[in-house]
C-alpha positions as CSV (number, residue, x, y, z in Angstrom):
1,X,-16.0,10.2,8.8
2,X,-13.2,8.8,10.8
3,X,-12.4,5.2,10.3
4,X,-13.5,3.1,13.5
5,X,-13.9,-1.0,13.7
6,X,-17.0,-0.5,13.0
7,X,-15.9,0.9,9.1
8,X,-13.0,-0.6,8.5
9,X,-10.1,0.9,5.6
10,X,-10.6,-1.4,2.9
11,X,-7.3,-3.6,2.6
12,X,-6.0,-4.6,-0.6
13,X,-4.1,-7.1,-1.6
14,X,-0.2,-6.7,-3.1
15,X,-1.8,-7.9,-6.1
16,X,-4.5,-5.1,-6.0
17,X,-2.2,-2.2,-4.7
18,X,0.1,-3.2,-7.8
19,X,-2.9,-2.5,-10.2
20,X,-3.1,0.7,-8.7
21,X,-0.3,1.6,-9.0
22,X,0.6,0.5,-12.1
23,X,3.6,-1.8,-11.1
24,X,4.2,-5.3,-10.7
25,X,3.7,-7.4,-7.7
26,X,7.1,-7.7,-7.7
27,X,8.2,-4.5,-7.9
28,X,5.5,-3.6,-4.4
29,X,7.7,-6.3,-3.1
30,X,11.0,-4.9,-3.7
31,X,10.2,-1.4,-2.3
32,X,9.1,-3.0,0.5
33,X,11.8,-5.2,1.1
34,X,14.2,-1.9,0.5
35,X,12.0,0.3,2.8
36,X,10.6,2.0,0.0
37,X,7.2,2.3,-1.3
38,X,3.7,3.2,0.1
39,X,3.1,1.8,4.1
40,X,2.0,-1.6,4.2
41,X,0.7,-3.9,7.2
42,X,2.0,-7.3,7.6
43,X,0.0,-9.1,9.8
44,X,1.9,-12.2,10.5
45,X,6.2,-12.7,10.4
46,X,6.8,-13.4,7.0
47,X,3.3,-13.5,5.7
48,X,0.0,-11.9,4.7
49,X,1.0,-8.4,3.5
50,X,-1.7,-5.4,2.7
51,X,-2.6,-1.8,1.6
52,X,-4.3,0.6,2.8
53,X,-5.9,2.4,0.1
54,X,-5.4,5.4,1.9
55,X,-2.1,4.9,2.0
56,X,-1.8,4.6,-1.5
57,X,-3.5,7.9,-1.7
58,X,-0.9,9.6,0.7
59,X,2.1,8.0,-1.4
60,X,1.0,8.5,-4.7
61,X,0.4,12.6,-3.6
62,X,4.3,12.5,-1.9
63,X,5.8,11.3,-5.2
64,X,4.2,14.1,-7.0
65,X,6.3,16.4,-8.6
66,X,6.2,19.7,-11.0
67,X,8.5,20.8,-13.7
């Protein structure tokens, strides 16, 4: 099922996308102030910042690798 306003992508905090992913808030922060990391949305100019969880998804299978 597609996602529509009527079923919104749950949105998770920098706080919450670190747990994920296993990194600190600080580090989500860095990556995103280096262009690096998962997408994010920022909804206001230098303020609320959120994740996808989706977008987690599609990062965390890009930085896959095999020996």
């Amino acid at each position: 099922m597609a996602n529509t306003l009527d079923t919104p992508q749950r949105l998770l905090t920098p706080a919450e996308a670190a747990a994920v992913l296993s990194v600190k808030e600080k580090t989500l922060a860095n990556w995103r102030s280096n262009g690096q990391g998962p997408d994010f949305i920022k909804f206001y100019e230098g303020g609320l910042v959120r994740y996808e969880a989706k977008a987690l998804e599609l990062w965390i299978t890009t930085c896959r690798r095999t020996a």
